[in-house]
N, C-alpha and C positions, 0 to 999 in steps of 0.2 A: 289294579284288579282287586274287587272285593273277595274276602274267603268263600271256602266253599261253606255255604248254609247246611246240604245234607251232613257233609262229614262232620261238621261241626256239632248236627242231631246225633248221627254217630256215636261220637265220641264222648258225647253227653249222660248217653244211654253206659256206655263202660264204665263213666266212673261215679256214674250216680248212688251206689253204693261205699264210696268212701267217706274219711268224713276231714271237713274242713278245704271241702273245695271250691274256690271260686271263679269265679269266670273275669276274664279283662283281657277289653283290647289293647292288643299290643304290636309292633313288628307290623302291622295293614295287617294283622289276624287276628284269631281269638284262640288267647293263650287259657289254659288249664293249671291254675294254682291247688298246690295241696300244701298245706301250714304255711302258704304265703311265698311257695317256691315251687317255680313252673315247671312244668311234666312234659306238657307238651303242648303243641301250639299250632291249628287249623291255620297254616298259611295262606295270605295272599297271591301268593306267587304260585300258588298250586302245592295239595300234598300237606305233610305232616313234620314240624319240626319238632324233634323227641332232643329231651336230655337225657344224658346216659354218664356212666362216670367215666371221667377222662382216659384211663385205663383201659376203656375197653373200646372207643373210637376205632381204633386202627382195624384190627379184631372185627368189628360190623362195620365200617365200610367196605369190605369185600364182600358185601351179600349184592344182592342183586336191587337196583330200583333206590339204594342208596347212594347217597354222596356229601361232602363235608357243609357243613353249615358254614356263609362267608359270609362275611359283616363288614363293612368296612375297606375292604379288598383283603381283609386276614382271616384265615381257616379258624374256626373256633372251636377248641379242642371241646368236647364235652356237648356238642350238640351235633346233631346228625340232621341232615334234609330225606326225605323218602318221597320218592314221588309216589303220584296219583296211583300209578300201575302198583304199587309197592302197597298200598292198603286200599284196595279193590274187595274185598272179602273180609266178612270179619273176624274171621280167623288169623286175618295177614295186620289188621285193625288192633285187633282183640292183644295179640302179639309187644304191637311198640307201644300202646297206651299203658301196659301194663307194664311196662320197661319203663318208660318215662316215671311212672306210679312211683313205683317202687324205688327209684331213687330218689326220685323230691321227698318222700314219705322219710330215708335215712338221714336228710341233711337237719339239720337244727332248722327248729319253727321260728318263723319271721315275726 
């Protein structure tokens, strides 16, 4: 399944004001680099996969529309899946990109 094009205009549009981001595919999506370390990432499989610091995984996967990122057949601590329903607005959008942002923004530049 290819990514979703609109959300990926989307999410284009949020972080077209930072700076040092690049676009690559990645995962069958198109993942969002900021100093060369992924924020977040228009899946193929539908929806949005966000990093967040591993700390606070457990903490938002009790929100709603969330669930753990698997790779492998192993839960991968530090990234989250949200489905479609989960960024339908962009307020709900606006929300995980900016979470994704902000932590690639704290890790050391690539």
């Amino acid at each position: 399944m290819a990514y979703d094009e609109d959300l990926a205009h989307r999410v284009r549009e949020l972080v077209a004001g930072e700076r040092g981001v690049e676009e690559k595919r990645m995962f069958g999506g198109l993942a969002f680099l900021i100093g060369g370390n992924m924020s977040v990432c228009v899946s193929g499989q539908g929806g949005l996969m966000v990093r967040v610091p591993r700390d606070d995984t457990e903490k938002l996967l009790a929100r709603e529309h969330v669930e753990p990122m698997v790779m492998a057949g192993r839960e991968t601590r530090g990234w989250l899946r949200v489905s479609v329903e989960g960024v339908k607005t962009k307020r709900q959008l606006q929300g995980w990109v900016t979470r994704g942002v902000d932590y690639a923004k704290s890790l050391p530049r690539k």
